[in-house]
VMD Tcl script that builds the backbone (N, CA, C; Angstrom):
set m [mol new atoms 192]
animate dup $m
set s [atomselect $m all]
$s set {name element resname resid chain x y z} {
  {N N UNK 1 A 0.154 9.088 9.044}
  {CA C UNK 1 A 0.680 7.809 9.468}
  {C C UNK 1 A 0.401 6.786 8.374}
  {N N UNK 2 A 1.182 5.955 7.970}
  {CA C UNK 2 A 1.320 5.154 7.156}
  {C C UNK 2 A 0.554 3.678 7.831}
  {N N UNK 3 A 0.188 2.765 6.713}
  {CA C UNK 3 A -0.619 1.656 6.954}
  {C C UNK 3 A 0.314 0.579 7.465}
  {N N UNK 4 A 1.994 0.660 6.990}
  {CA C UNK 4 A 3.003 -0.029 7.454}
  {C C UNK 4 A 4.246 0.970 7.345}
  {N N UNK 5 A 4.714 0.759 8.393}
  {CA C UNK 5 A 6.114 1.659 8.637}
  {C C UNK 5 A 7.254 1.536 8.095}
  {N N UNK 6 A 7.228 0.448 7.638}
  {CA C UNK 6 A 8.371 -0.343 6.369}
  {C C UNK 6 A 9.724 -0.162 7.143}
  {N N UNK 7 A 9.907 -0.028 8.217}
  {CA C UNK 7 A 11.401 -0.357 9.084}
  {C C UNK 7 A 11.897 -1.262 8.543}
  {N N UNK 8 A 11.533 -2.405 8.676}
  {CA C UNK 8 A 12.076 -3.651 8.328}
  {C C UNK 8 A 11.040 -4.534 7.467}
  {N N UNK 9 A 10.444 -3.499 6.593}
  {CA C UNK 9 A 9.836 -4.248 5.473}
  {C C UNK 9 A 10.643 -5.194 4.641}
  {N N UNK 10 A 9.686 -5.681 3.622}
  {CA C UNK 10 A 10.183 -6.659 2.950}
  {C C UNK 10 A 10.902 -5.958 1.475}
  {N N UNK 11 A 10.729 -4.788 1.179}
  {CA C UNK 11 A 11.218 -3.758 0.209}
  {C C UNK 11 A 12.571 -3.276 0.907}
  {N N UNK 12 A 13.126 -3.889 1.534}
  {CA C UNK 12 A 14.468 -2.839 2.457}
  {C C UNK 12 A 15.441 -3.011 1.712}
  {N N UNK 13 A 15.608 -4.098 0.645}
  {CA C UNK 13 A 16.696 -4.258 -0.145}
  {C C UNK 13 A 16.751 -3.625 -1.255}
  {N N UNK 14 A 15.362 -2.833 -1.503}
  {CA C UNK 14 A 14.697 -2.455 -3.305}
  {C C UNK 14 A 13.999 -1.345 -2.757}
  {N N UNK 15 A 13.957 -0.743 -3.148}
  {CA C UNK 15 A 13.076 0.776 -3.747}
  {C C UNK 15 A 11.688 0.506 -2.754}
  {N N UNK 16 A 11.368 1.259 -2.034}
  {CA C UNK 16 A 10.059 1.012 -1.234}
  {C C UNK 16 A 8.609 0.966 -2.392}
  {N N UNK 17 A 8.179 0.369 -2.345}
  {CA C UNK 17 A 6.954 0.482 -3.074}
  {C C UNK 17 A 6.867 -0.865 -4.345}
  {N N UNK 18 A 7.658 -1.033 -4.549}
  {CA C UNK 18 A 8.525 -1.837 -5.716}
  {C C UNK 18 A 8.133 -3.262 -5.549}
  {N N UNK 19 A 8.046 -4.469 -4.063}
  {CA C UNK 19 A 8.070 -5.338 -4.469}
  {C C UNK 19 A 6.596 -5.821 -4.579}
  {N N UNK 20 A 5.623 -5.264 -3.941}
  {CA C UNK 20 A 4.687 -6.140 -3.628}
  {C C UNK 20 A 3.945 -6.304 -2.679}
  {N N UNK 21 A 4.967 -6.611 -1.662}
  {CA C UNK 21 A 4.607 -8.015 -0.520}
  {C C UNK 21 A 3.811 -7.352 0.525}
  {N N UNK 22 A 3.515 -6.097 0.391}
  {CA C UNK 22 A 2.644 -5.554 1.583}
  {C C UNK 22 A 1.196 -5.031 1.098}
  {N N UNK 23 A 0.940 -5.506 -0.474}
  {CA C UNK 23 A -0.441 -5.062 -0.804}
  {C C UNK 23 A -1.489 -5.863 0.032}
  {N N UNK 24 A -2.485 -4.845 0.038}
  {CA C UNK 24 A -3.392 -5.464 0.529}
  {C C UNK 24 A -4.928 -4.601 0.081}
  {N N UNK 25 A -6.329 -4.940 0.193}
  {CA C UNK 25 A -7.210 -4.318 -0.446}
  {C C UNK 25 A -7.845 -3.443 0.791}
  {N N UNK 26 A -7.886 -2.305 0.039}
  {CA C UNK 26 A -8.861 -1.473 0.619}
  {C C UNK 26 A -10.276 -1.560 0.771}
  {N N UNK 27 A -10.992 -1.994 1.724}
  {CA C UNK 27 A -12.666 -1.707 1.677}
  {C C UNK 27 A -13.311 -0.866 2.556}
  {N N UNK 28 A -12.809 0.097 2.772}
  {CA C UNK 28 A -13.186 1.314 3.345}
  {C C UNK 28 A -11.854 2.007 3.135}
  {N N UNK 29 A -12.336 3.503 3.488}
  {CA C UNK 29 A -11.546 4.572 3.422}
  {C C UNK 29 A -11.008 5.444 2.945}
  {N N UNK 30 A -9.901 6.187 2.793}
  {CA C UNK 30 A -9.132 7.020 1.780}
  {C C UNK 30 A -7.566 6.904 1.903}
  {N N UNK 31 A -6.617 6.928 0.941}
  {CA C UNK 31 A -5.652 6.650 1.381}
  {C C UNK 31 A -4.851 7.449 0.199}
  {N N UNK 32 A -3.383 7.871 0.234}
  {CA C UNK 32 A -2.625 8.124 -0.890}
  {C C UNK 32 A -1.758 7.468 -0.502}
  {N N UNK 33 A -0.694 7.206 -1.922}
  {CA C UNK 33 A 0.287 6.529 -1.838}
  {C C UNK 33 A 1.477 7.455 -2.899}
  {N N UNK 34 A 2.645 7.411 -2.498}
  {CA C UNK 34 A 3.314 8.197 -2.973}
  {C C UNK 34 A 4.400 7.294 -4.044}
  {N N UNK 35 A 3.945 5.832 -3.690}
  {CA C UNK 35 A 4.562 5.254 -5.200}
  {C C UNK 35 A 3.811 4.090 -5.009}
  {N N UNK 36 A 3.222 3.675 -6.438}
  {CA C UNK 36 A 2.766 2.617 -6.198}
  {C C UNK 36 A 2.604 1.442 -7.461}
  {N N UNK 37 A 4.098 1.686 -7.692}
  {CA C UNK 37 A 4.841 0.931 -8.832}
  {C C UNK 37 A 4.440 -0.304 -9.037}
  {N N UNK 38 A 4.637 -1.248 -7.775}
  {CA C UNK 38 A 4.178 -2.199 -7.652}
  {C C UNK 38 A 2.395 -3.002 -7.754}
  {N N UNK 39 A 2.168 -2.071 -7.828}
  {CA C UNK 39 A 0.181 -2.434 -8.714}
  {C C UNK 39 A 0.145 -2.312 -10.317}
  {N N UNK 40 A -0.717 -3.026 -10.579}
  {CA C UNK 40 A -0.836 -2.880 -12.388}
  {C C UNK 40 A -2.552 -1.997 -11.934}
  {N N UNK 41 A -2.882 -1.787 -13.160}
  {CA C UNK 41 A -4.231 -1.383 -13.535}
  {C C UNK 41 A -4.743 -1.767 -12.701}
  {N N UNK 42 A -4.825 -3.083 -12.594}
  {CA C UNK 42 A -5.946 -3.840 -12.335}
  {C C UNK 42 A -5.852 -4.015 -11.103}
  {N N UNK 43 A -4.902 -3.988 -10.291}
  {CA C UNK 43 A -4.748 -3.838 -8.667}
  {C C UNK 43 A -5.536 -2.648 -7.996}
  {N N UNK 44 A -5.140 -1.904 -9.070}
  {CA C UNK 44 A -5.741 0.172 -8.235}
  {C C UNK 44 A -7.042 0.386 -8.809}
  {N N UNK 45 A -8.032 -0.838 -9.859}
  {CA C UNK 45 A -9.348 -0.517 -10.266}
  {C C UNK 45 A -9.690 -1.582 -9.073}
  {N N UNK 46 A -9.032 -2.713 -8.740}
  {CA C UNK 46 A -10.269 -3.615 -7.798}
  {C C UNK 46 A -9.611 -2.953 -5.951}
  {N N UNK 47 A -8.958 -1.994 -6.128}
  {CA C UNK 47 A -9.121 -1.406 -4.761}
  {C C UNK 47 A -7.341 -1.745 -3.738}
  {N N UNK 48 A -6.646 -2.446 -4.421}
  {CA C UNK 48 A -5.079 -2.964 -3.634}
  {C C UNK 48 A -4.091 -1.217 -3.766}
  {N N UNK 49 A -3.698 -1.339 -2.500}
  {CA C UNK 49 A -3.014 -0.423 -2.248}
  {C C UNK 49 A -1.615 -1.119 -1.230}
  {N N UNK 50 A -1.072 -0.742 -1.514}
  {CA C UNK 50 A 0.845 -0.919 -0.894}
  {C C UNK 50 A 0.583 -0.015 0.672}
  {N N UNK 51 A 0.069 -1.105 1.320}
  {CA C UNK 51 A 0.884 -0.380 2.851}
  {C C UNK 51 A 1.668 0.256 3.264}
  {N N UNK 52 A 3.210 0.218 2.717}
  {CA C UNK 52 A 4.096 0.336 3.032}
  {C C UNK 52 A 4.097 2.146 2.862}
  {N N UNK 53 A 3.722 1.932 1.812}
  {CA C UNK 53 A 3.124 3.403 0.863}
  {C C UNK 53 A 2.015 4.195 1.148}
  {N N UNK 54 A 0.928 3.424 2.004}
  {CA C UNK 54 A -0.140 4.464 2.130}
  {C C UNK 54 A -0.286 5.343 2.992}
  {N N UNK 55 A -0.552 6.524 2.659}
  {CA C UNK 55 A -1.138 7.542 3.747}
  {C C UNK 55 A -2.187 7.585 4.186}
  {N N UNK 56 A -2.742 7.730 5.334}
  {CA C UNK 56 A -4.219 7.377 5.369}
  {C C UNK 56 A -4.733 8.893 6.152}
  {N N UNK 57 A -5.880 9.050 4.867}
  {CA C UNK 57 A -6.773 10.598 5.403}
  {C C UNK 57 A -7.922 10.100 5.570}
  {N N UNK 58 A -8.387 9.078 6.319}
  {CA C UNK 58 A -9.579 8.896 7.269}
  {C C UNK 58 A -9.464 7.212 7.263}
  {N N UNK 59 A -10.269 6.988 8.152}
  {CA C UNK 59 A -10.570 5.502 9.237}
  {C C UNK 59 A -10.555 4.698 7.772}
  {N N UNK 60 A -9.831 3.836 7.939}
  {CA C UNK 60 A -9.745 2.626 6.410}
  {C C UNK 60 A -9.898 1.419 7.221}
  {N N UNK 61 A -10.352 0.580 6.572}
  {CA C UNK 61 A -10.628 -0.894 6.445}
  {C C UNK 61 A -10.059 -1.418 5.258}
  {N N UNK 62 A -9.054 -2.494 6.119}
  {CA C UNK 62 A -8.525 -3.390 4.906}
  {C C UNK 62 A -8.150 -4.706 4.646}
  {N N UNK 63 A -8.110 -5.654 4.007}
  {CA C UNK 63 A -8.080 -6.997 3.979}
  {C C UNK 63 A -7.228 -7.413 3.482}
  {N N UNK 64 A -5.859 -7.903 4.395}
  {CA C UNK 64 A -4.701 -9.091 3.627}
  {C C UNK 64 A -4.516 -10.186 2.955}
}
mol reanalyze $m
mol bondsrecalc $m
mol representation Tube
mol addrep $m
């Protein structure tokens, strides 16, 4: 199950993963993401992961 279901995300016009608008930081957990275009370096070293995008393989905590 994904962190956001992106039905009517804010990516519905563009490539899922692509704009942005659903990062948010991880402080707990594990998660994959199967695109995550939209982070630089420095998003995926201080912990931001794309909702829209994440998979989650155990209990996460996260902050918008």
């Amino acid at each position: 199950m994904g962190l956001w279901r992106g039905r009517c995300g804010p990516c519905r016009n563009r490539a899922p993963g692509t704009c942005g608008a659903c990062r948010v930081k991880l402080n707990a957990g594990e998660v994959s993401m199967t695109n995550d275009d939209a982070l630089t370096e420095q998003d995926k070293a201080d912990g931001y992961v794309l909702a829209c995008q994440a998979q989650i393989s155990s209990d996460v905590t996260v902050e918008a």
